[in-house]
N, C-alpha and C positions, 0 to 999 in steps of 0.2 A: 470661822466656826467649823468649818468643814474639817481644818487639819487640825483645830482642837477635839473634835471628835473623835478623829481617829488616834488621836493620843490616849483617849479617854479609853478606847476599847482595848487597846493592848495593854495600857496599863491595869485596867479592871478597878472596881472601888477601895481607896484605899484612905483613909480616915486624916491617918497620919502624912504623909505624902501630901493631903489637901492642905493641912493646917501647915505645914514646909510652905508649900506654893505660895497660899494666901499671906505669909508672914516677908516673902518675896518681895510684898508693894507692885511687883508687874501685873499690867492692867491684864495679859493675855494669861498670865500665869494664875491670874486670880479667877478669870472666868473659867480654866479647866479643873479649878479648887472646885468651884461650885458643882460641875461635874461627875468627880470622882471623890466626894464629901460620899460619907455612908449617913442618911437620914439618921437612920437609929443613934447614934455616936454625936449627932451636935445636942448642946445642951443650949439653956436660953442665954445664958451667959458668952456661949461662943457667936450666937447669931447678934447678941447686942453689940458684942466687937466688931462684928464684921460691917454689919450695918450704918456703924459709925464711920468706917473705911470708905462704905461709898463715895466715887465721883464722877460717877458718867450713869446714864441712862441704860447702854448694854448691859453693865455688871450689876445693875440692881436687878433689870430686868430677869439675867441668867440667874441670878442667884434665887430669887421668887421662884423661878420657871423648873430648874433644875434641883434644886433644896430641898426650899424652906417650905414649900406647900406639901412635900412629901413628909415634913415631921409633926409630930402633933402638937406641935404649939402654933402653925399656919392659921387656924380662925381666928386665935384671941391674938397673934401677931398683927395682924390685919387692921384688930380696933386701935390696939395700942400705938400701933407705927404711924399710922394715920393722923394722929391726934398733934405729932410731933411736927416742931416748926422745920426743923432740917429738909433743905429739898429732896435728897431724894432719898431719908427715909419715910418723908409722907408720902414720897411716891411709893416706896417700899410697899407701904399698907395697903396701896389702891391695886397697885400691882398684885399683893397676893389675894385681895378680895376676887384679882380678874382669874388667877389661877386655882383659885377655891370652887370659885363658880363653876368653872369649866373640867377639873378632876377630880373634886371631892362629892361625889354621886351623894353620900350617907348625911351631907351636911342639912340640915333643916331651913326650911324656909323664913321662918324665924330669923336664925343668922344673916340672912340676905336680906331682911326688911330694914336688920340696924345697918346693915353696910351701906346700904340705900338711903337712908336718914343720914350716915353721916358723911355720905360722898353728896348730898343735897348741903349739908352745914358747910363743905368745906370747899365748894365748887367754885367761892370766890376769889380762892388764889390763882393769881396774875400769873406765875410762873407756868413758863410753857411744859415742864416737862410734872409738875404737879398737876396741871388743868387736864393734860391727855389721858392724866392717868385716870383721875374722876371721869372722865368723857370715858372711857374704857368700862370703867367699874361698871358704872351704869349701863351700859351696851351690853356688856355681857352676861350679867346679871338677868338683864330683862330677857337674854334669850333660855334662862334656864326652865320659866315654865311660863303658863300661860297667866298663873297668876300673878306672877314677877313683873311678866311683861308687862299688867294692866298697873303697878306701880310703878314698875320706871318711868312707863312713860310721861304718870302721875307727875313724877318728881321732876322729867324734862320738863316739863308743860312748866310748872312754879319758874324751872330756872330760867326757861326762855321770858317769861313775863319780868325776872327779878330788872330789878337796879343796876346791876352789878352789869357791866360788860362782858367781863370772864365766865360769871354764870350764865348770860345769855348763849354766849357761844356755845358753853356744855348743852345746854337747854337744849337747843335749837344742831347741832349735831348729833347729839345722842336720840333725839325724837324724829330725825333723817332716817335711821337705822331703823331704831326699833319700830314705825311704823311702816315698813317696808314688806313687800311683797315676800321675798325670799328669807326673812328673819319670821313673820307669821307661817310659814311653809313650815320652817324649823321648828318652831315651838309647837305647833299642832303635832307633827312628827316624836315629838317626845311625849305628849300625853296620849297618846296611844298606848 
């Protein structure tokens, strides 16, 4: 990452250059796509292609991280990717609910109560790199305010009690965190 980065800087944002790399197939060439992609310039149609491309955990991850939470289709991207059986565009969804949370200051709370109900509906996929990403949603989420906090934990608490073994783990991991000495520090810190 560190010498994708620095490729990133001297090349500077470049739209076209991204959509070259990304049409490459190289897993390294595609994570510096996501990079030097210009937000404004993807359309939803480019993010459904790319999406579809996923196959490893980094480059969904970079691509959330680095992107798609910068354009404005990142909230309703989130429900919609979510809902999908492909592993790791459902991770896709959980993933940008994790990066909504954390850079989208303007987003409503509202938006986070449904990301929260649906990372609860879908916390019983077995797959590891879907379950971490629900386990995430939910952690990050609940550190955005104090009212968040008091449902995520809500929503651990169901999953830890659930049937489901994959939702107990989320439960019971995610209700580690958020009822945590240093995650209450945090969230009191922002209601100031």
């Amino acid at each position: 990452m560190k010498t994708l980065r620095a490729i990133a800087r001297e090349t500077g944002c470049n739209h076209a250059l991204a959509e070259a790399l990304w049409a490459s197939g190289i897993h390294e060439a595609r994570i510096l796509a996501s990079i030097v992609a210009e937000p404004k310039c993807v359309t939803l149609a480019q993010m459904e292609q790319w999406v579809a491309d996923l196959d490893s955990w980094d480059l969904c991850d970079q691509c959330c991280t680095n992107l798609w939470v910068r354009t404005p289709f990142a909230r309703d991207q989130a429900l919609v990717w979510s809902e999908r059986d492909e592993e790791f565009v459902k991770r896709a969804g959980f993933v940008l609910m994790v990066q909504v949370a954390g850079k989208d200051q303007k987003a409503p709370a509202e938006l986070f109560q449904r990301y929260l109900a649906r990372a609860e509906r879908e916390a019983h996929d077995e797959r590891n790199f879907v379950k971490k990403a629900v386990n995430w949603a939910i952690r990050e989420i609940g550190q955005r305010s104090a009212e968040l906090n008091e449902t995520a934990i809500a929503v651990a608490q169901r999953l830890q009690a659930s049937d489901s073994r994959t939702a107990r783990w989320v439960g019971s991991d995610a209700l580690r965190e958020l009822t945590s000495t240093k995650i209450a520090q945090r969230v009191a810190r922002r209601e100031l």
